[in-house]
N, C-alpha and C positions, 0 to 999 in steps of 0.2 A: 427497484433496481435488482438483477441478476447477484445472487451471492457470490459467483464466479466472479463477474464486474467489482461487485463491490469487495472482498478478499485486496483484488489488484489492485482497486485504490487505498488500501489500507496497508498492506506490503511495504511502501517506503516511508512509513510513518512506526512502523512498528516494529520489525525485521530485527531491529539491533536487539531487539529485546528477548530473540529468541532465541534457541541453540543453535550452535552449527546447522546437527541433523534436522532440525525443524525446519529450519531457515532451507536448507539443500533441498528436502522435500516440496515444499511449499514451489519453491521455484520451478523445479522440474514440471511440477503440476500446473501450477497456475499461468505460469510463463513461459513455458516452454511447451507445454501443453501436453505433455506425456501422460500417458495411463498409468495406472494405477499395477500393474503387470509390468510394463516397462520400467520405473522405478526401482519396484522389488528385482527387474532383473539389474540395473545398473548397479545399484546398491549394494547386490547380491546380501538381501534381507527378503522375508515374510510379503507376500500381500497384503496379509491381516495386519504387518509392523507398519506398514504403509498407509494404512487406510486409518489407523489408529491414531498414526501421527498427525492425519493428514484432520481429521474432525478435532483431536487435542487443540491443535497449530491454530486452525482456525476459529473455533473456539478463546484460546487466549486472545485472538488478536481482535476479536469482537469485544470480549470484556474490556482488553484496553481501551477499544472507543469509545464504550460505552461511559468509561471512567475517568478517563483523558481528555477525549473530545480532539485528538488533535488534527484530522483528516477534517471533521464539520468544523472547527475555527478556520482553517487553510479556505474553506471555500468559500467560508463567509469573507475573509481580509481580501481573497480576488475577486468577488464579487462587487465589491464598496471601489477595489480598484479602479475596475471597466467604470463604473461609474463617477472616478472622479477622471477619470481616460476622457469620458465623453465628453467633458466639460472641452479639451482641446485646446488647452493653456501648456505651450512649451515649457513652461518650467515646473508647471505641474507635474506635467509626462514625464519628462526625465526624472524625480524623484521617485515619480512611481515605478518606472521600470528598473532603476534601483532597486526599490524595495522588494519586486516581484525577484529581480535575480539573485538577491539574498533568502529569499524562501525556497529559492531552488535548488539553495546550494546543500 
């Protein structure tokens, strides 16, 4: 997987964890898709403050998974989901899409 990709799926598992300014950067970039010059001019900070934070940020938020795990358990628990989906027991389904939109929230 693309580290840009994978950053984005790590973003809503980890985000809170960060600062403000990390958090702001991180988005601008990863999600909004802004350069790295655009930034620094929104900000009205450094490109090199940007580019700093911008390997920090992501960095921290690698170590998180790597410690936490909590993006690779999410995709395991939807995984086992589909699979009891497939079985296509009404009362199965609705517990489970339950439980999926408590993981969403």
């Amino acid at each position: 997987m693309e580290k840009f990709e994978y950053i984005n799926e790590l973003m809503p598992f980890y985000q809170s964890l960060l600062t403000v300014r990390q958090n702001e950067i991180l988005q601008h970039y990863y999600f909004e898709d802004l350069s790295i010059t655009e930034i620094s001019e929104l900000l009205n900070i450094s490109r090199n403050a940007v580019f700093d934070a911008l390997k920090k940020s992501t960095a921290l938020i690698i170590k998180y998974e790597k410690k936490l795990g909590l993006c690779l358990a999410y995709k395991r628990r939807m995984k086992l989901y589909e699979q009891l989906k497939s079985l296509e027991i009404t009362q199965v389904d609705n517990i489970i899409n339950e439980l999926i939109n408590m993981e969403d929230q």
